[in-house]
C-alpha positions in Angstrom: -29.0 -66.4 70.4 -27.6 -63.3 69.3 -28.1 -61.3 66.2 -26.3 -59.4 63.3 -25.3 -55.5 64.7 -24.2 -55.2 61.1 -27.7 -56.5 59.2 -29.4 -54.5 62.4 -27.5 -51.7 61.2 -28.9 -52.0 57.8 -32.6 -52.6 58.3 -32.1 -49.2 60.9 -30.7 -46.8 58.1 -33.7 -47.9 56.0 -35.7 -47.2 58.7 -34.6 -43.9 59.7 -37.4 -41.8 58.2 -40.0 -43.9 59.7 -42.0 -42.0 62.6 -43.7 -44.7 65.3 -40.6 -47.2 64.9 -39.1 -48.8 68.4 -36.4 -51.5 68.8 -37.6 -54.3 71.1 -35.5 -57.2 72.2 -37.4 -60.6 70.9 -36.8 -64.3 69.6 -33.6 -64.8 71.0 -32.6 -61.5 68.3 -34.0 -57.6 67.5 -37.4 -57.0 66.3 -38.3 -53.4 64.5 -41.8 -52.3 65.6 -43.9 -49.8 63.9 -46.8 -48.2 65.8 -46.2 -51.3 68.7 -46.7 -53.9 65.5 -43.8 -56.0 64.4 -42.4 -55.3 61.2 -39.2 -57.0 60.6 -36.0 -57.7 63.1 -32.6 -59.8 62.9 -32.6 -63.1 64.6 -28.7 -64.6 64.3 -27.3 -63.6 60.2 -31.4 -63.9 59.0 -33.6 -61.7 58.5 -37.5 -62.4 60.4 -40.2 -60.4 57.9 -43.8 -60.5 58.9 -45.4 -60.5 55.0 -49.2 -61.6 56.9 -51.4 -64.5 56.0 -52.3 -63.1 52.7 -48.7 -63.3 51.8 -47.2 -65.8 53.8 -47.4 -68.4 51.0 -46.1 -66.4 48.0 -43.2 -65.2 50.3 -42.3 -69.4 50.8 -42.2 -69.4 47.2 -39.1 -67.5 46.7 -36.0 -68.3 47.1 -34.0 -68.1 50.5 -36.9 -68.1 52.1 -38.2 -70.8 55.0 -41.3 -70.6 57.7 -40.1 -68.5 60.7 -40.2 -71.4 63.4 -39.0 -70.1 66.5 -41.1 -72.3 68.9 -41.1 -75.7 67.0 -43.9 -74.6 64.7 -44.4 -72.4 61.8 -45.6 -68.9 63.0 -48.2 -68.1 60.0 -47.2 -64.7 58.2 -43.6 -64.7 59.2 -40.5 -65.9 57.5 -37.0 -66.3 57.9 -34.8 -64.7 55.1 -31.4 -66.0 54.3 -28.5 -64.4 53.6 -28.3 -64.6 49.9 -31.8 -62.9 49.7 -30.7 -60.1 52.1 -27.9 -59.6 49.4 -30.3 -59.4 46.8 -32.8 -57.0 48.6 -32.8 -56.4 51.7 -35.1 -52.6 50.8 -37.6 -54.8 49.5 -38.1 -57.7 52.1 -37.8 -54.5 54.9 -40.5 -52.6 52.8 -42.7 -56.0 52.6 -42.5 -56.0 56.9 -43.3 -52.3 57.5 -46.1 -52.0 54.5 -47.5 -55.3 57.0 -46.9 -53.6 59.4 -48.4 -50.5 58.7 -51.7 -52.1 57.7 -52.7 -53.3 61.2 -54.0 -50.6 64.0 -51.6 -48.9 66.5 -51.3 -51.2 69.6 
């Protein structure tokens, strides 16, 4: 599967200032890393955000939003976004990945 260069694009320029962030090639798209941890990435037009298990529920509750289910079952703490919610805001679903993201130690 390949991924958006254009949404990729996106999520990089409000990256940029990040130190510790690497690209890494994953699910079938392009996963964002901070400090070796997955923040966000671009799998086909959606956006994959890892919000955690503390968050994973609330995140289902909003709209444009499904279980990130890559391998036939839901991978707790990740979700897909949709389109229309990248629209609305894509800053805050990227800052929801990399505050995750942040939280965990350097691998």
């Amino acid at each position: 599967m390949s991924y958006s260069e254009e949404l990729a694009q996106k999520v990089r320029g409000l990256l940029q200032p990040k130190d510790g962030l690497t690209e890494k090639q994953m699910f079938g798209g392009l996963a964002f890393m901070l400090n070796g941890n997955m923040a966000c990435g671009v799998v086909g037009e959606e956006l994959m955000v890892r919000v955690g298990p503390e968050n994973y529920q609330e995140a289902l509750g909003e709209r444009y939003t499904r279980p990130m289910d890559f391998t036939g079952r839901p991978l707790k703490g990740m979700v897909y976004v949709e389109e229309d919610a990248i629209a609305e805001d894509l800053d805050g679903w990227v800052t929801r990945g990399v505050e995750f993201a942040g939280s965990l130690p350097p691998k």
